[in-house]
N, C-alpha and C positions, 0 to 999 in steps of 0.2 A: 175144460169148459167152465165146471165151478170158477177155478182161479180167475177165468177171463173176466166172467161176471163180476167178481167182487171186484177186480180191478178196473172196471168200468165205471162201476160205480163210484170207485175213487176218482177216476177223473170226471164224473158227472161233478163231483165236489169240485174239483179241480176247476172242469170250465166256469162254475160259476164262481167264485173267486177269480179268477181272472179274468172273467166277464166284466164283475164289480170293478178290479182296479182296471182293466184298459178304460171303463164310459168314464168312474172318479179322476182317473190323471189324464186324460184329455181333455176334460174339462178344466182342471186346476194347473195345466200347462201348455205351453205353447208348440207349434210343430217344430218350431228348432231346436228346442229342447229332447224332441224322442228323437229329431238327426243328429243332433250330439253325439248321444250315446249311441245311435244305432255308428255311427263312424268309426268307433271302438270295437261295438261288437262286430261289427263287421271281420275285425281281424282276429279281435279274442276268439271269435267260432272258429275260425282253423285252429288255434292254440288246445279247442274244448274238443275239437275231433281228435286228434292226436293222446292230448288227455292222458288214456287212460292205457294207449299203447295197443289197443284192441284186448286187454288180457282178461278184462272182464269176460267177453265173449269166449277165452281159450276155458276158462274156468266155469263155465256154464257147458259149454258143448264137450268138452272130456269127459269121455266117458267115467272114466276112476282118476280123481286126483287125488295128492296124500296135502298132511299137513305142511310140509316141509315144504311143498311148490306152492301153496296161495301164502305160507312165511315170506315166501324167494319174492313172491310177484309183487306181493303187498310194497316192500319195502323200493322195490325197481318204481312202482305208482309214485307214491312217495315222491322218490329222487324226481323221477319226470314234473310231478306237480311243481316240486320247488326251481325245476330249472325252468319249466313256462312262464314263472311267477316273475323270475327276474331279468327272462328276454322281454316279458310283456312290456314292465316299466322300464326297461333300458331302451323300449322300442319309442317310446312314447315322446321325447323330443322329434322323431322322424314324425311322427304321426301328424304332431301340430304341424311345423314345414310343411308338409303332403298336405294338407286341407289348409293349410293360412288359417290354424284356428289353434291359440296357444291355450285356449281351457281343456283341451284332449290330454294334456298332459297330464294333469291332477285327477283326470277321469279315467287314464288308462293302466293310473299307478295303484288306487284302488280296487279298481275290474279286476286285477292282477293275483289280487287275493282270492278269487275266487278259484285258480286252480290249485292253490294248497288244499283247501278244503273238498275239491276233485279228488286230488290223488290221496288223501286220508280216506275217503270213503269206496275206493273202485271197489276192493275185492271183501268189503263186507258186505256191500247193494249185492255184488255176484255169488256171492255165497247164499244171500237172502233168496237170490231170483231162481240159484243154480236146486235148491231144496224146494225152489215152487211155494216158499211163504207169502203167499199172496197179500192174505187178510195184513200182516203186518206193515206189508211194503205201504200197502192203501192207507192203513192208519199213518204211517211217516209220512207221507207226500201230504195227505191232506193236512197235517199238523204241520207242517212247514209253511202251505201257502196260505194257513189261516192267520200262523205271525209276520208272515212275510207282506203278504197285504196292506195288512193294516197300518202296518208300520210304514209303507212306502206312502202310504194315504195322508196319514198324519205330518209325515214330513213335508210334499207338497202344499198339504192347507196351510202349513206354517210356512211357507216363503223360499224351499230350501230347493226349487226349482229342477232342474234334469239331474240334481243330486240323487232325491227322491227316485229317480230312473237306477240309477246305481244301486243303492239301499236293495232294491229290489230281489234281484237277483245273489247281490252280499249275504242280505240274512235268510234267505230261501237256501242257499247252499252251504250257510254253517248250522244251521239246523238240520238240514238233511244228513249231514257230517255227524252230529252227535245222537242223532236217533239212529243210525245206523249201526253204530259201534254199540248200542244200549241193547237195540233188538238181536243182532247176528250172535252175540255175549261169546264173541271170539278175540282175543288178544295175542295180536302178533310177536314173535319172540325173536331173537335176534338170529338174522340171516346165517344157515347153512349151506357149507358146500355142498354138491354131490346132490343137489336136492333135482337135476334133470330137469332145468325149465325151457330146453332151447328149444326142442318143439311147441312148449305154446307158447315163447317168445316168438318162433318163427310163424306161424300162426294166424296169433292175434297184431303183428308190428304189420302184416298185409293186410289184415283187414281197417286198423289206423291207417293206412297210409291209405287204402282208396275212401275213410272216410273224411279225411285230409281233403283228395281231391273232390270230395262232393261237396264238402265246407266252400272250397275255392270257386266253387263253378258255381253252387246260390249266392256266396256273397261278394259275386264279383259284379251284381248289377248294384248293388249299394253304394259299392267303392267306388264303382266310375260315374252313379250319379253324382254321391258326397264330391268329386273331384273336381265335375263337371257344372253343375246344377247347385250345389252348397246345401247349407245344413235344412232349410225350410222344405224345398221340394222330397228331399228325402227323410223327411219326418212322415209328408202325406206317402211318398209309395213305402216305406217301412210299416206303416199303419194298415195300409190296406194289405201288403202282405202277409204281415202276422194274423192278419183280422181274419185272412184267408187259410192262412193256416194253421190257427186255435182249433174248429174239429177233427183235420187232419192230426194233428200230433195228440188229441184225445183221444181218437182210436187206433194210433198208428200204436201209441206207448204201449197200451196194456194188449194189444195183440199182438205186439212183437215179445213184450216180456213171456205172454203163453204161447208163443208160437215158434220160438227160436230153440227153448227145452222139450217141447213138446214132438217138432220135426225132426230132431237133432235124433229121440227113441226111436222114431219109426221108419228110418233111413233104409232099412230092412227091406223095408215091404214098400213096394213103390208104389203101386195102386191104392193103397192106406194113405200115404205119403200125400199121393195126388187127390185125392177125397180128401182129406183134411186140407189142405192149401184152398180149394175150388170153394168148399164149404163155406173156410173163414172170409175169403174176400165175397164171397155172394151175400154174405152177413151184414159186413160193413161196407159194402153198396145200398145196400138198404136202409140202411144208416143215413149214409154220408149223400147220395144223392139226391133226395128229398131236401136236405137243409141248404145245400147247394142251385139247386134249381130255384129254390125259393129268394133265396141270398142274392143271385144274379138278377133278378126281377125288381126284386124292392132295395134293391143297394142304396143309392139316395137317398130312399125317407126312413131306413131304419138308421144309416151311418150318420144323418144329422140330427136327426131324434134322439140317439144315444150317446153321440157325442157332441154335440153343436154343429154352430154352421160354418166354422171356420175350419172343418174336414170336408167340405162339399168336395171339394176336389180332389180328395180320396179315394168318392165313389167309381166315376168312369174304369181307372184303375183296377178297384177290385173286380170290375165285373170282367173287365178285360182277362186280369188273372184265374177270374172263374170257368173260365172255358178251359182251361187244361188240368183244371182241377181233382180230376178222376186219373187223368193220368200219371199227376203226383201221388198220387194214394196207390196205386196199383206199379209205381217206380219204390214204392216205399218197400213194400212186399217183395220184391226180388231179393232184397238185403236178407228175406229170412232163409230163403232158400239156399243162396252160396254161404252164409254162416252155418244153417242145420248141419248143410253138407259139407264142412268142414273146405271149401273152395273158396279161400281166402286170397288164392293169387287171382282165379278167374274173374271175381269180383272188382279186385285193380286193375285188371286188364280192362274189364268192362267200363271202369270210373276214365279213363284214362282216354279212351276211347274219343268219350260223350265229351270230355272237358275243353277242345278247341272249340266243338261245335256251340256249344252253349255259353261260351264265352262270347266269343265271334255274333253270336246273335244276339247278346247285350250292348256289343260295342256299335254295330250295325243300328239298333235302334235311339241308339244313345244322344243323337243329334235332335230327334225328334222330341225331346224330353222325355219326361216322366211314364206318359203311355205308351212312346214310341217301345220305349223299354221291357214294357209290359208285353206290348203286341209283340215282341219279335223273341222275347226269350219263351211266350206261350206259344204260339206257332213250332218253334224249335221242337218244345216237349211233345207237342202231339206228332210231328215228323218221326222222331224217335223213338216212341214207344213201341210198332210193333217190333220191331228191329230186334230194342231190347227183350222185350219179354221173349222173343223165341231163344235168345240167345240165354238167358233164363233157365228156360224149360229143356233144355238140351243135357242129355241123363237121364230125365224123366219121364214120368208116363203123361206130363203134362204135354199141352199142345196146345195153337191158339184157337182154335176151334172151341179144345172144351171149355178157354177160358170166355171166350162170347157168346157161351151156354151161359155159365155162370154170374154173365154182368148183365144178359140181353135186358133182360126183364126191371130191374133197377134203375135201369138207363132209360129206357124206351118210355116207363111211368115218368119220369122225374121229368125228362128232356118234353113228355106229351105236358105234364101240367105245367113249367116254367110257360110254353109256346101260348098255353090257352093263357094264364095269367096277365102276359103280355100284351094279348088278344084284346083281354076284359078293362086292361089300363086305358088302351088306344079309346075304344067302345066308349067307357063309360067315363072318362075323362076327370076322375075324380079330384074338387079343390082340399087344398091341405094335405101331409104330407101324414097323416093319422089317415085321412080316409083314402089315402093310393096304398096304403101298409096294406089296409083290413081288404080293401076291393082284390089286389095282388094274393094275398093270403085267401082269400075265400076260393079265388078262382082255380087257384094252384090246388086246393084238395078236393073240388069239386072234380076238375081233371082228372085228379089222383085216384079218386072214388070209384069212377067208373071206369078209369083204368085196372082198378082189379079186380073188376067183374071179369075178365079175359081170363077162360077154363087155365091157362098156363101160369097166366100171374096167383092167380086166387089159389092154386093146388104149392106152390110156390112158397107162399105166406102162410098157407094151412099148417107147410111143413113147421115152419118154426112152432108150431105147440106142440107138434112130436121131438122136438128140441127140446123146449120147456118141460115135458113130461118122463124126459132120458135123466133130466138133470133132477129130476124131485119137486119143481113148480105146481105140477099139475098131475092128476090121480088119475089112469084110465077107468073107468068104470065105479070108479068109486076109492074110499078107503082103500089102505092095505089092510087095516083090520077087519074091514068089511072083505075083501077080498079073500084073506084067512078063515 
């Protein structure tokens, strides 16, 4: 739970730095410019799921690995990086054809570089993660996106356009690459036979392969807009998705990094197992809902307030995507449970499943443009989710029951203050889009307020300073010295 905190607090740095560069580069570029690159990455993200071959993950969840097998693995990343690097840019005349857009080329020959610097770093980040060096990983990541920023920032004011979009991601990942090799202070030595890596080759290459098809099934409403719709409209839904999903992957990252070693020990005990699962996501609902409820209320006057007005039509969008937005954070968290448990096929069985269906519901909305899109791949996600999670929970002493214990209360405050904020807009019909923020914002925590007056919520909330107080935050009764 230490670790989780400090890595929380890394990406509390994290959001804001990227906070800073998504308002700075929408500002100083255009929405065709982030459809460019997003038409890239669109494909480069299946290249980044595959990546790393899942070995990261075999090398965290083994229980004893020797040196000789993360030697074997390192150098297998490696090989994979270098061969993604040159199907990337060899793909990249296909690319332009496929969008009637010949700058994809020179955009998809650089993106390309960023899986060498992938496979240079899987099994030192897994080594970092697999010892639980929290404190370290947070100092990396934040010192990456601190040069990584700025530097994207500076290239845009200077004229250098969705290049700057590029940059981004380039020096964010060669940096992470050389602080990684600095902190783990481990150097790989040249590949041994006999070093026994087929079981977490066999492993980790299923848990890549149904991160593959989950790559496929998100970025396949991108590809069929870019295809359909061209690079402007999928600039606004790439914004408003990412925009959607910046606190999702701030609390997805550092609870999956303590959640994936941490479930992986207590596989043993299964009611531990299920207590720790129920815990962590009743956590980050508490979290994530609140920002969420709020997000969907005031989309319009904080996304053109932050970014200008030439995203207004971003907003609908986001808020469209915000209504399944619990359901993506709680699809996120399955992943930790078929990796702890070493159920790497079950997990592609389960990717494999979902991927006609979620496909099939972007093509289906696809005519209707950009919302259609929107409405019919969220629709999909909430269709699917209990489905999923029981299918999840199967092994376990989990059940859906106790996991609508564990969400009721997060939901039921967030869902009552978005309702009344909504309420207070209509009401009080406030001019300018500063006084519908603060009028939306008030009414949402006024909601909020006296939603945990409720004996279940408030004992609910209470608990987390018995959280705080497990971990060293807070003193029962005083000092330990005084205690003594």
């Amino acid at each position: 739970m230490r670790g989780g905190l400090v890595t929380l607090s890394s990406q509390g740095a994290q959001f804001l730095l990227q906070s800073i560069s998504t308002v700075v580069l929408a500002r100083l570029l255009a929405p065709a410019d982030f459809g460019l690159v997003a038409m890239v990455t669109a494909v480069s993200g299946l290249g980044q799921a595959f990546a790393d071959l899942g070995l990261s993950e075999a090398t965290i969840q083994r229980e004893k690995i020797s040196r000789d097998q993360v030697n074997m693995l390192f150098w297998i990343n490696v090989g994979i990086g270098v061969t993604l690097m040159l199907i990337m840019a060899g793909l990249s005349p296909a690319l332009a054809w496929f969008y009637k857009e010949p700058r994809l080329r020179n955009i998809a020959c650089v993106v390309s570089l960023t899986f060498l610097f992938g496979g240079l770093k899987v099994q030192h980040d897994a080594l970092l993660r697999r010892q639980m060096r929290f404190k370290a990983l947070a100092i990396r990541d934040v010192t990456a996106y601190a040069l990584a920023v700025p530097a994207a920032i500076v290239l845009a004011w200077r004229g250098a356009g969705y290049w700057a979009l590029v940059a981004l991601p380039l020096t964010l990942n060669a940096t992470l690459m050389v602080l990684s090799w600095a902190m783990a202070r481990w150097m790989p030595g040249l590949p041994r036979r006999g070093a026994n890596v087929g079981p977490l080759i066999s492993f980790g290459s299923k848990v890549a392969a149904s991160y593959v098809v989950y790559s496929v099934n998100r970025g396949a409403d991108g590809v069929l807009i870019g295809w359909r719709w061209g690079a402007g409209p999928l600039g606004l839904y790439s914004r408003a998705y990412n925009l959607l999903m910046l606190p999702v992957r701030q609390l997805s990252a550092p609870a999956r990094s303590v959640a994936v070693p941490a479930f992986s020990r207590t596989q043993a005990e299964p009611e531990r197992y299920a207590r720790y699962y129920l815990r962590a996501v009743n956590l980050i609902l508490w979290i994530i809902t609140p920002v969420f409820g709020l997000l969907f209320v005031g989309a319009e006057p904080l996304i053109v307030l932050a970014l200008g007005s030439k995203w207004r039509d971003a907003a609908p969008v986001f808020q469209i995507l915000a209504i399944a937005a619990i359901g993506q954070m709680l699809f996120e968290t399955t992943n930790w449970l078929f990796v702890s448990r070493g159920q790497s096929k079950r997990l592609l069985a389960m990717q494999l499943i979902l991927s006609p269906v979620i496909i099939g519901s972007f093509a289906a909305g696809l005519p209707f443009g950009i919302r259609g899109v929107a409405w019919t791949g969220s629709l999909a996600l909430i269709a699917l989710l209990t489905w999923v999670m029981h299918y999840a929970f199967q092994g376990t002493e989990l059940t859906l029951r106790r996991l609508a214990e564990a969400i009721l209360c997060p939901v039921s405050v967030s869902l009552g203050g978005a309702l009344t904020a909504e309420a207070a807009l209509h009401l009080v019909a406030p001019h300018g889009l500063g006084a519908q923020l603060l009028v939306a914002g008030l009414a949402f925590a006024a909601a909020c307020g006296l939603g945990a007056l409720a004996p279940r919520v408030r004992r609910e909330i209470l608990s987390f300073r018995s959280l705080a107080e497990e971990l060293g935050f807070f003193q029962r009764g005083g000092s330990r010295a005084a205690q003594a």
